[in-house]
C-alpha positions as CSV (number, residue, x, y, z in Angstrom):
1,X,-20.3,-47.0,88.4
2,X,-19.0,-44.4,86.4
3,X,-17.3,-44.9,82.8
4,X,-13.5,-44.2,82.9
5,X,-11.7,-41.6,81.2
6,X,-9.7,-42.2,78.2
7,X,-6.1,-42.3,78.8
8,X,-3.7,-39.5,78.0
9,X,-0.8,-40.5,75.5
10,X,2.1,-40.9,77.7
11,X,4.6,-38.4,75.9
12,X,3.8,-35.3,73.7
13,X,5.9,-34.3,71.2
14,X,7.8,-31.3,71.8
15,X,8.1,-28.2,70.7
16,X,4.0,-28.3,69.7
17,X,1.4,-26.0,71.7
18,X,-0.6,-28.4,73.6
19,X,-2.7,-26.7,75.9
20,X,-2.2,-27.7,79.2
21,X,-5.7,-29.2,81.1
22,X,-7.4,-27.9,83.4
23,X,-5.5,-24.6,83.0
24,X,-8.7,-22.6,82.4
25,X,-11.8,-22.5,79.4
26,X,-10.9,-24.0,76.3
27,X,-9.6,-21.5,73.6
28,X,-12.8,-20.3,71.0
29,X,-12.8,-21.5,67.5
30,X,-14.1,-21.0,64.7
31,X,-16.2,-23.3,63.0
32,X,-14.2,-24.8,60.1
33,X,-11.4,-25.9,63.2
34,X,-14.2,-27.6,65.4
35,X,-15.2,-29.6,62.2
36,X,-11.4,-30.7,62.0
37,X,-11.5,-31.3,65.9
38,X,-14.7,-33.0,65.9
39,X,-15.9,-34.6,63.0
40,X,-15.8,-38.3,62.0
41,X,-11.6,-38.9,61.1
42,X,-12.2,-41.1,57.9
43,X,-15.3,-38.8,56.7
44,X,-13.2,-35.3,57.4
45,X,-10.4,-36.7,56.0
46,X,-12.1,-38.1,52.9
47,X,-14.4,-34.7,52.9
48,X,-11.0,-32.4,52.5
49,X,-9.2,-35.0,50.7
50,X,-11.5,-35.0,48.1
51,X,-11.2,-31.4,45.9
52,X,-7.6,-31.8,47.3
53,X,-6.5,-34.6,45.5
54,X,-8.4,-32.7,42.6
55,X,-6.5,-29.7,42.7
56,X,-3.3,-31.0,43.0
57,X,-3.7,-33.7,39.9
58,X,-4.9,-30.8,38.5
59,X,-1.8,-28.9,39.3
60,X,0.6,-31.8,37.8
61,X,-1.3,-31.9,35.0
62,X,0.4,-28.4,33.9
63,X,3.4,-30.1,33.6
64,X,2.4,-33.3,31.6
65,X,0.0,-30.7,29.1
66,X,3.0,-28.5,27.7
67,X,5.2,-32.2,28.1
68,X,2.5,-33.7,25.7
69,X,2.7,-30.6,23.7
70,X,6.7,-30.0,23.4
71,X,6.9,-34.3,22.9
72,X,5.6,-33.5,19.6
73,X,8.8,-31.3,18.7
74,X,10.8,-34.2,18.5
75,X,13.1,-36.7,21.2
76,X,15.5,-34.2,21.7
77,X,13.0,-31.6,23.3
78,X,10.9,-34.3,24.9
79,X,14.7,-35.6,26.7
80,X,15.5,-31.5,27.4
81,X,12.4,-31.3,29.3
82,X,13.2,-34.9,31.0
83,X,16.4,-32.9,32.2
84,X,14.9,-30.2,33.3
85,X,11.4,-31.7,35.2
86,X,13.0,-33.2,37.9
87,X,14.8,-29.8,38.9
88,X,11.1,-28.2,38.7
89,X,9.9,-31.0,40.8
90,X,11.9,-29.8,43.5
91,X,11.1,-26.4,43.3
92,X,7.4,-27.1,43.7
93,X,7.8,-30.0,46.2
94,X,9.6,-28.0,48.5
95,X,7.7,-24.5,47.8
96,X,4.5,-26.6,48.4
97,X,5.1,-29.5,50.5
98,X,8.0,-28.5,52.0
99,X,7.8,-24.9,52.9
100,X,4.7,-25.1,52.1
101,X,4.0,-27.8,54.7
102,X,5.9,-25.8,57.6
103,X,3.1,-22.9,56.2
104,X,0.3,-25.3,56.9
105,X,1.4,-26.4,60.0
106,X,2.2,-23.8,61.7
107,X,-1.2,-22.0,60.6
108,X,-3.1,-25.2,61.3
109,X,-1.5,-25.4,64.9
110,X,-2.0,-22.1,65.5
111,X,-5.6,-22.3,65.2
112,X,-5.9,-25.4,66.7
113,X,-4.5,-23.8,70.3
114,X,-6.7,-20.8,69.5
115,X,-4.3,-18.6,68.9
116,X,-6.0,-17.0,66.0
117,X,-3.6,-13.5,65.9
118,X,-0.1,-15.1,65.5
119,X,-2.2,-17.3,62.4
120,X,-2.6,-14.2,60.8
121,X,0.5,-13.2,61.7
122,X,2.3,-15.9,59.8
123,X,0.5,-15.1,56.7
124,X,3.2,-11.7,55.9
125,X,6.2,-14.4,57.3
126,X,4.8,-17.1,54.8
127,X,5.2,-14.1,51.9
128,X,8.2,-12.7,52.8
129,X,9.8,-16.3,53.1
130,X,8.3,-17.1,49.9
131,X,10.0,-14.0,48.1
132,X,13.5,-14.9,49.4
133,X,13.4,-18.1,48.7
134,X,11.9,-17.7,44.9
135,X,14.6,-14.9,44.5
136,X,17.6,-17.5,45.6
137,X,16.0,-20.4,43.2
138,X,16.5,-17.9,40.6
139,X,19.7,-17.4,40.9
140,X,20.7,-20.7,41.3
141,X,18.7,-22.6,38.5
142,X,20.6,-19.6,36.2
143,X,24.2,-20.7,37.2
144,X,23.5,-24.1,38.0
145,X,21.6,-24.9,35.2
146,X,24.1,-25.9,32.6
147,X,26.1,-27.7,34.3
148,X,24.0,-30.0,36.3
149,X,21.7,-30.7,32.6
150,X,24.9,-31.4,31.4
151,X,26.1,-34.1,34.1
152,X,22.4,-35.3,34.1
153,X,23.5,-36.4,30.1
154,X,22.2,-33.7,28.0
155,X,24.6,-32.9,24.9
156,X,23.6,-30.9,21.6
157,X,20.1,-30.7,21.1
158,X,18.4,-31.6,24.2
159,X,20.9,-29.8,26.3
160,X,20.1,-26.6,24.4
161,X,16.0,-27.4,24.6
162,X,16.9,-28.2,28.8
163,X,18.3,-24.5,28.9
164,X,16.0,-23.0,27.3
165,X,12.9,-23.9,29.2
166,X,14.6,-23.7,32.0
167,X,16.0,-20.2,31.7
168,X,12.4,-19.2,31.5
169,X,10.3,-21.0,33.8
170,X,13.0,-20.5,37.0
171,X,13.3,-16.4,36.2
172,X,9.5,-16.4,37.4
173,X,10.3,-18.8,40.4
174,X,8.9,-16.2,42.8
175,X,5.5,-16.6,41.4
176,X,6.2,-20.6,41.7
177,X,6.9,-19.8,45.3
178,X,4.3,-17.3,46.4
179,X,1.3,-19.0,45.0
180,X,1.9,-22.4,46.9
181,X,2.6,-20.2,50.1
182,X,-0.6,-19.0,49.5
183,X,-2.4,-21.5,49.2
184,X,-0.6,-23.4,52.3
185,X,-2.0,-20.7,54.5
186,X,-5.1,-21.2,53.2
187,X,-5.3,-25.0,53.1
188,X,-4.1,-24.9,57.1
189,X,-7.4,-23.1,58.1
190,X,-8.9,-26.3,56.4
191,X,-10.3,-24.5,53.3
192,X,-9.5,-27.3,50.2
193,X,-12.1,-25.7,47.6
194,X,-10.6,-22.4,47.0
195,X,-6.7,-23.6,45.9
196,X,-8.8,-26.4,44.0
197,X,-11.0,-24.3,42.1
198,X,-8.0,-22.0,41.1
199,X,-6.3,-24.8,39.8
200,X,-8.4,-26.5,38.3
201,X,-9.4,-23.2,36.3
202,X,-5.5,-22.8,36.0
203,X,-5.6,-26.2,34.2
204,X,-8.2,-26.0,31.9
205,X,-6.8,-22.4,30.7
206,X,-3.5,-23.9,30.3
207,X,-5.0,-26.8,27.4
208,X,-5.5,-23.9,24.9
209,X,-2.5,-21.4,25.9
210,X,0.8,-23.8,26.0
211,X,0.0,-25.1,22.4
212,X,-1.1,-21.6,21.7
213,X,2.3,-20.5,22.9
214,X,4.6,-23.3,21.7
215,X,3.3,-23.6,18.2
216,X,2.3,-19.9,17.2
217,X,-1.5,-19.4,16.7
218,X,-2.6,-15.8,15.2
219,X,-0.8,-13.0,17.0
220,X,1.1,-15.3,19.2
221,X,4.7,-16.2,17.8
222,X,6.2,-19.7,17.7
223,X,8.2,-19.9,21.0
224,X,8.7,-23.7,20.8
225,X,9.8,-25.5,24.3
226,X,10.0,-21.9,25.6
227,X,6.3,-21.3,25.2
228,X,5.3,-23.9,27.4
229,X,7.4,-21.7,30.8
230,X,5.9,-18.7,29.7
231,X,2.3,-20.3,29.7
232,X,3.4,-22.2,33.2
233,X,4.3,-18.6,34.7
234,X,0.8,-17.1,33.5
235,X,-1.0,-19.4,35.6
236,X,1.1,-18.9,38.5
237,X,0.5,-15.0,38.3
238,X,-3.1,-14.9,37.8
239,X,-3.5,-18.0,40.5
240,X,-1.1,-15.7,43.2
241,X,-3.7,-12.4,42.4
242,X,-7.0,-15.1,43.6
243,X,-5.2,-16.5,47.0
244,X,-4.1,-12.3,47.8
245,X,-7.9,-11.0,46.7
246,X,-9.1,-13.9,48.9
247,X,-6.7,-13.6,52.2
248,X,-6.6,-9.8,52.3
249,X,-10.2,-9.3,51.9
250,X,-11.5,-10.8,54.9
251,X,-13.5,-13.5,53.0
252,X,-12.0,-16.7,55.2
253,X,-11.1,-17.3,58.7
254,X,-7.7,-15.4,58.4
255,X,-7.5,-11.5,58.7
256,X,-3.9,-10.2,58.1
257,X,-3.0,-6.9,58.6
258,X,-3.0,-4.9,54.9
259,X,0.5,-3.8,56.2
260,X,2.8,-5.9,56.8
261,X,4.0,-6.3,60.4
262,X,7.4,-6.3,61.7
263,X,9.0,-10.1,61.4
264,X,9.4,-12.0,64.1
265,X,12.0,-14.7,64.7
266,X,9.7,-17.1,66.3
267,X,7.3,-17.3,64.0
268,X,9.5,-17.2,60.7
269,X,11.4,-20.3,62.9
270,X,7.7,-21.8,63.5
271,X,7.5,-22.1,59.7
272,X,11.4,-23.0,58.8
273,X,12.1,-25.5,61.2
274,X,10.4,-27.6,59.7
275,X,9.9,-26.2,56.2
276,X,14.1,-26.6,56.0
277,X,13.8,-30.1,57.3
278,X,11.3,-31.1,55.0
279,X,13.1,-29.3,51.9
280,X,15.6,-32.2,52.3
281,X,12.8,-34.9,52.1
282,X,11.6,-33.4,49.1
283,X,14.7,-33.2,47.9
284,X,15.2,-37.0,48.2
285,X,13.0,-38.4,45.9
286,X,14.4,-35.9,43.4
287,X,18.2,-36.4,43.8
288,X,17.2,-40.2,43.6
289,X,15.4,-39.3,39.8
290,X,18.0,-37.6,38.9
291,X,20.7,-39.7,39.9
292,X,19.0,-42.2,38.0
293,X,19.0,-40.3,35.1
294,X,22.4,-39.7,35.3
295,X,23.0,-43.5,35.1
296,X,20.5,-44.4,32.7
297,X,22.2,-41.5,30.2
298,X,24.8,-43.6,28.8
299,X,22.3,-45.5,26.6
300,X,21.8,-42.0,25.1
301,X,19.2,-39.4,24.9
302,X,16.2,-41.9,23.9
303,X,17.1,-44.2,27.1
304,X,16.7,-40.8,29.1
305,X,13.7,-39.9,27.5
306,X,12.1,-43.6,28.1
307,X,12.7,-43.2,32.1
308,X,12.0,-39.8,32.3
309,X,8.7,-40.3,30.9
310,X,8.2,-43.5,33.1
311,X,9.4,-41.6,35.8
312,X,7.0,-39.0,35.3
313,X,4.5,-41.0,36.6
314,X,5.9,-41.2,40.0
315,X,6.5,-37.5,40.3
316,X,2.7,-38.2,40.0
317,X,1.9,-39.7,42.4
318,X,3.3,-37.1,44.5
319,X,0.8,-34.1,44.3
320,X,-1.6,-36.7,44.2
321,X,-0.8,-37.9,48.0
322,X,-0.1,-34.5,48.8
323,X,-3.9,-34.2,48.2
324,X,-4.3,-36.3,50.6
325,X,-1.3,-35.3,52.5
326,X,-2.0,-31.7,52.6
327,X,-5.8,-32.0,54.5
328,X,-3.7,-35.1,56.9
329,X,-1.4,-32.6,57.8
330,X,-4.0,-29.8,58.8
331,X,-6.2,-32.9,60.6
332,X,-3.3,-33.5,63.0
333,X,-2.0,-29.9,63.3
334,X,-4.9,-28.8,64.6
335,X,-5.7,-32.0,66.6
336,X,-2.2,-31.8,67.9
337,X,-2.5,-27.7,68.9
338,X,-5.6,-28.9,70.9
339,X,-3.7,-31.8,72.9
340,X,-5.8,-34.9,71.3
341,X,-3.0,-36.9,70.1
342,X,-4.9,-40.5,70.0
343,X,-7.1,-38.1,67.6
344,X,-4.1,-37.4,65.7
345,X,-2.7,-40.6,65.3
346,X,-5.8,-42.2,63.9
347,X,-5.8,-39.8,61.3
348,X,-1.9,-40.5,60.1
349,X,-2.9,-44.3,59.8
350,X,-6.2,-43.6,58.4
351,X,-4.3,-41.7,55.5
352,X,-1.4,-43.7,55.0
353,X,-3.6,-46.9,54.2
354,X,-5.7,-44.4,51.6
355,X,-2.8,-43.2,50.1
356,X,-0.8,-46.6,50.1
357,X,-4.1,-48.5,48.3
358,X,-4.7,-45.5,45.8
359,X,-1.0,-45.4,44.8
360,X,-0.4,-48.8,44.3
361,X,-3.6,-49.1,42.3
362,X,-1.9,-46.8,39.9
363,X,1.7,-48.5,40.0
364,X,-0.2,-52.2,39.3
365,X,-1.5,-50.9,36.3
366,X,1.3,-49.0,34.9
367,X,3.5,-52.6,35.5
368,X,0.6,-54.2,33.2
369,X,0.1,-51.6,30.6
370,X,3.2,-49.5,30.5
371,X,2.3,-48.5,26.9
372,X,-1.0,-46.8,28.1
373,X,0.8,-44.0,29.6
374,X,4.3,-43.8,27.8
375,X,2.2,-43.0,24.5
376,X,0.6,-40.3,25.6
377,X,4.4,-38.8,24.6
378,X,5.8,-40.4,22.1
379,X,6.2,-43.5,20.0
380,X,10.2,-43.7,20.0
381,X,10.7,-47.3,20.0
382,X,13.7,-46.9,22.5
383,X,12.1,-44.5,24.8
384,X,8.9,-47.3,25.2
385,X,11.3,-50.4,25.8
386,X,13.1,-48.5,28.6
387,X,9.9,-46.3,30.0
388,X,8.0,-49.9,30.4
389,X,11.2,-51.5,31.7
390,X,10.7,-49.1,34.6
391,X,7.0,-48.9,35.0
392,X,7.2,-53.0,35.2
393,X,10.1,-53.2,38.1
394,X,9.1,-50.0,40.2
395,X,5.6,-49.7,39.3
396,X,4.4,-52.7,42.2
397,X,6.7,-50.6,44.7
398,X,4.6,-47.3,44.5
399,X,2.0,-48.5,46.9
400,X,4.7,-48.6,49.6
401,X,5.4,-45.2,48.2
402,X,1.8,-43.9,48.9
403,X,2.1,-45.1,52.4
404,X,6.0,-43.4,53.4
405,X,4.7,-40.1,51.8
406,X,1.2,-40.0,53.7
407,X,3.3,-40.2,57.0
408,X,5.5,-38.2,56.4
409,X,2.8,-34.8,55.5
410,X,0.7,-36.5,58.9
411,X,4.2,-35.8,60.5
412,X,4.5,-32.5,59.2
413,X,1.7,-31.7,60.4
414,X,2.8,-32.4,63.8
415,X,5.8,-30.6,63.6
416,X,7.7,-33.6,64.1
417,X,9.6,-34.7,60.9
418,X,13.0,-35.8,62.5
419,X,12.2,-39.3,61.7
420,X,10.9,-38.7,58.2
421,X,14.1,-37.2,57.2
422,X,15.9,-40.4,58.5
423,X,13.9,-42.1,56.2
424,X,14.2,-40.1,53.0
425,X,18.2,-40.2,53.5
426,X,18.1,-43.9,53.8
427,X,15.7,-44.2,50.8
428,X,18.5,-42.7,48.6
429,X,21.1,-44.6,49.9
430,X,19.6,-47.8,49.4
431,X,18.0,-46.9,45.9
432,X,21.5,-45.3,44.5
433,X,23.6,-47.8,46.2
434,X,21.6,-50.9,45.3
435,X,21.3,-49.6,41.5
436,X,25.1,-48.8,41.5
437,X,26.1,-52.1,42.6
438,X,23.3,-54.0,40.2
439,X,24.4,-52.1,37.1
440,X,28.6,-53.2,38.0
441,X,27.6,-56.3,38.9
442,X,26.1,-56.5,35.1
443,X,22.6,-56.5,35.9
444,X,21.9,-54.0,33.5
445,X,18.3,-51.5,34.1
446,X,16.4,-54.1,35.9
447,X,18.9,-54.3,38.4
448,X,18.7,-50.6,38.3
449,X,15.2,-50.2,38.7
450,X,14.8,-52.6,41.2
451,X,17.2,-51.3,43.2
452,X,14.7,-48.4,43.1
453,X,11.7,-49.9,43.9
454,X,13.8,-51.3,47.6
455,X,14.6,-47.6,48.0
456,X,10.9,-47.1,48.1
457,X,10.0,-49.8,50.8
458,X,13.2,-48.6,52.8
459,X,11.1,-45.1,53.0
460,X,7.9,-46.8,54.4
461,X,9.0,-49.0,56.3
462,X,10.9,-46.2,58.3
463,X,8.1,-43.7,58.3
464,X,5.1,-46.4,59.7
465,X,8.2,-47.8,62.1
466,X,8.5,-44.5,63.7
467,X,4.6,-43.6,64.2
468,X,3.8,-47.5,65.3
469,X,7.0,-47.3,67.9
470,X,5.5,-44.2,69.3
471,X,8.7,-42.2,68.5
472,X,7.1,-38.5,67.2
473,X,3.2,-38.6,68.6
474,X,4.0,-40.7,71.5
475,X,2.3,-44.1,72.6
476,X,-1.0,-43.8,74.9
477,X,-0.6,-45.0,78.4
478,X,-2.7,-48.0,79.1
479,X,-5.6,-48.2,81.5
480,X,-4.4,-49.0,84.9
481,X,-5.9,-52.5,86.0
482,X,-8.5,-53.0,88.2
483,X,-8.0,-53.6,91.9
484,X,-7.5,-57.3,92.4
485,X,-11.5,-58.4,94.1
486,X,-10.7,-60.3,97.3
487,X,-11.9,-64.2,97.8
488,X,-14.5,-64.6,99.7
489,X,-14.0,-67.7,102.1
């Protein structure tokens, strides 16, 4: 008696290239895409994850080293840069996961199906989407800028510290935005090591430079809360020249052309479709911090200061999932190009239990030792009453946190991130409104804060709702039952 066959999910999602079977020999790969295909889901995954989750702390880091430096200026730079970090949040979320993520799963897909041409293909779209888009942050972080630090709370001091770090850093967004779409081309052939070990080496430089650069050491002048952007865009430059040595000298899977080939619709719409859906899930989790900001403002600038510093710690968490999130999303790109969605499915829940147990490790022990992290940046009494007023409400919520944002890169991956934009939207609305409501209702910041934290859950629950429902990988069929056996008499 011969073993059945599997069943085949019942649905695909649309829109993917899912070879159709029997249609003829299945397309050649390379190597590094059969591993993805093939190997063991929690060992791959953990395998990838693992200088992933490297590089990317290492690539938040760059943000808390100059923050740790410029905190050390006084409150009124340390709340400037509390203005300005959750803008340049944004900016790297989307360029990275956002954009980024439509890179990587387009690339990821691609190869996956076997199409390895239109993968290098993408790689002049990824650029010359990366260039526009850098060029249009530019401009609008340059008009935009006052006014939004402004309605965010700066005034006087920290306003003028907000404007002038941000002048800086967003004239060089086009570096910001080229070296992530970089390194999202390169992270969707399921190479981790190479964006880890430039960011890690970006890091490490940045420890000497930004205090180099903010305080004046020999020939270097004093640039105060400016010197920190300038020492943020020198590792984006040298970090962009690595990924473009790399891709354009035939070292890794991808071959691009050295010129670059006329654009094509489809496959700038391959990456954008969802890159521009995704942009507004990023966005979310910003517009909520900000928001925030905005309301916790009116205890003035050492209140802002306290939760931006607090807050800090769940921008985070971010890069860190998206270490995670980044080699998820390749892992069910590629199994989703090749048709094996019960393969792709195993690997979103495999990473959303990682990412919600790793997160919420973190969040726990920030709700029991606020102090441990807020610190690190200052000893303002005010700013450490309302940082570990945060850290002790939102902080048990982040493990929910972990979980929505693992889905929602394992749905990126699968081009399918209808539902995690649902989820984002309803995430604000819930956070915002809740808070809102708590603070006229007199509840003061806990009521703020925990109106916050339900904004979290709201996200996850949504996100593993969607992928246990079967509504963007589809459920599998189940096996057909046996022939009933006749009675004998």
């Amino acid at each position: 008696m011969t073993a059945a066959r599997p069943a085949r999910p019942a649905v695909s999602a649309p829109g993917l290239y899912s070879p159709s079977p029997g249609s003829g020999p299945p397309p050649a790969r390379d190597a590094r895409t059969e591993r993805l295909l093939r190997g063991p889901v929690l060992g791959t995954l953990l395998r990838l994850a693992g200088p992933n989750v490297l590089m990317t702390t290492a690539q938040a880091l760059t943000g808390l080293i100059e923050t740790y430096f410029i905190a050390r200026l006084g409150t009124d730079a340390l709340a400037g840069m509390a203005l300005v970090f959750p803008m340049l949040m944004l900016v790297q979320m989307i360029s990275a996961g956002a954009v980024g993520g439509g890179m990587l799963s387009a690339v990821s897909r691609a190869l996956g199906g076997g199409r390895v041409a239109e993968a290098n293909g993408l790689v002049w779209h990824a650029v010359a989407i990366a260039l526009g888009l850098g060029a249009l942050t530019t401009v609008a972080a340059l008009l935009a800028g006052p006014h939004l630090y402004a309605a965010m709370g700066g005034s006087g001091a920290s306003l003028a510290a907000a404007l002038a770090y941000s002048d800086v850093v967003f004239a060089g967004a086009g570096l910001l935005w080229l070296f992530n779409a970089l390194a999202a081309v390169i992270r969707g052939t399921g190479n981790m090591l190479l964006p880890a070990g430039v960011m890690c080496a970006g890091t490490a430089a940045l420890i000497p430079l930004s205090p180099a650069l903010i305080f004046g050491l020999g020939p270097l002048p004093q640039l105060g809360v400016v010197g920190g952007a300038v020492a943020v865009l020198a590792y984006y430059a040298a970090g962009t020249i690595v990924f473009a040595v790399y891709l354009w000298s035939g070292r890794g899977i991808l071959h691009p052309p050295v010129r670059p080939p006329a654009l094509s619709r489809r496959a700038l719409g391959a990456i954008l479709r969802i890159g521009a859906v995704s942009a507004i899930v990023s966005a979310t989790t910003n517009v909520t911090i900000a928001t925030a900001t905005g309301l916790v403002g009116v205890a003035g600038p050492a209140a802002v200061a306290g939760y931006g510093t607090g807050a800090r710690l769940e921008y985070l968490l971010v890069p860190m999932v998206f270490g995670l999130g980044a080699p998820l999303a390749a892992m069910v790109g590629t199994a989703v190009g090749a048709g094996d969605v019960a393969r792709a499915r195993r690997a979103a829940w495999t990473g959303a239990v990682i990412a919600g147990l790793l997160a919420e490790a973190i969040g726990l022990g920030a709700a029991l030792r606020p102090e441990v992290w807020l610190r690190l940046f200052g000893t303002d009494g005010g700013m450490l009453a309302v940082g570990a007023q945060y850290l002790r409400v939102v902080g048990p919520f982040y493990g929910l946190f972990g979980v929505g944002l693992a889905l929602y890169f394992a749905a990126q991956g699968a081009g399918q991130v209808g539902w995690p934009l649902i989820a984002g939207l309803l995430r604000v609305t819930v956070a915002l409104g809740c808070g809102v409501l708590a603070l006229r209702l007199g509840y003061g910041l806990d009521g703020l804060f925990l109106g916050l934290g339900a904004g979290l859950a709201a996200l996850a629950l949504v996100n593993a709702g969607a992928l246990a429902s079967g509504a963007w990988l589809g459920q599998p069929r189940k096996a057909a039952a046996p022939p009933p056996v006749p009675l004998r008499s």
